[in-house]
N, C-alpha and C positions, 0 to 999 in steps of 0.2 A: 031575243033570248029571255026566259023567264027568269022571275029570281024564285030558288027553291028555297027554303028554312038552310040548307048547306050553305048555298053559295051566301046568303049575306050573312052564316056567320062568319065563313069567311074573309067577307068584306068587314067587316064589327070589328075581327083579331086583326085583319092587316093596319087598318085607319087606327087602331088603340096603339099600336107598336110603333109607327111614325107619330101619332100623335105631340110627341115631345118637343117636335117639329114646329111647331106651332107658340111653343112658348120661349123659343130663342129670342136670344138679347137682338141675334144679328138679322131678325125680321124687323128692327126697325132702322139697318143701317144699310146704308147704299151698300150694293157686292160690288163694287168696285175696290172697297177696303178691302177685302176677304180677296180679292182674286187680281193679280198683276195683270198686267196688259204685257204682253210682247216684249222683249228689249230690256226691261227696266231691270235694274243692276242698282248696287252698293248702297250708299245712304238712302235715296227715294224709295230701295224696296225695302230694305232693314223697318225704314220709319214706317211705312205703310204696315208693315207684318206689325209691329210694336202696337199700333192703332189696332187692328183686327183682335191682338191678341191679348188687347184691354177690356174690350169689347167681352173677350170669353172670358176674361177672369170675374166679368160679371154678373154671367149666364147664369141662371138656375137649372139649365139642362146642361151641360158642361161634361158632365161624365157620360152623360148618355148620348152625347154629340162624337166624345171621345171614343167610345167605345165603339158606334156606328162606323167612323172615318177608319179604324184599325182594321175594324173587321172586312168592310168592303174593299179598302185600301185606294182612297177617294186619290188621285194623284195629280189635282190641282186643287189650290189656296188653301186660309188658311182655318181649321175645323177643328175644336173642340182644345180649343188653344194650342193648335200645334200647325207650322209651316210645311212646307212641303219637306223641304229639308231635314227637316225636325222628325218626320213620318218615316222618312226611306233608310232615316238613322236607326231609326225605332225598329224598323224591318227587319235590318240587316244587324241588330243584338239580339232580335227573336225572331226565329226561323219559326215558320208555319208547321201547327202541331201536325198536319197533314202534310206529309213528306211529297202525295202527291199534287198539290196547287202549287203554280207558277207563283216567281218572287217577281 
């Protein structure tokens, strides 16, 4: 397939809009903090999420990680300082401005 002057500005606007991606705190932490394993329940997950969500309060992408995870509605770990729990809270006090997308 060739590249026309379209498709890579295409490619230019998609790679600039993840771009932020790139400057996350949590590129330099294990995703093990950020994502539970199977099973794990009460204090071991509470402390794990408190880890991760240390980790974001000292993001410089932070709101733009935020804003990604709401908008796509990522529904595992934890992104732009928030748990999963945290997210499905958030859902269900703000209903999707399009009435027609799945909750």
């Amino acid at each position: 397939m060739a590249l026309t002057a379209h498709s890579v500005t295409q490619i230019d606007t998609k790679a600039s809009s993840w771009g932020w991606q790139l400057r996350g705190a949590c590129r330099h932490v294990s995703p093990e903090t950020f994502f539970h394993p199977d099973g794990e329940r009460g204090t071991v997950r509470r402390t794990r999420d408190e880890r991760a969500k240390a980790v974001c309060s000292e993001c410089p992408v932070l709101r733009q990680c935020r804003d990604h995870v709401l908008t796509v509605r990522e529904p595992f770990g934890v992104w732009g300082g928030m748990t999963e729990v945290e997210r499905a809270a958030h859902y269900l006090a703000s209903p999707p401005l399009n009435p027609g997308v799945a909750v």
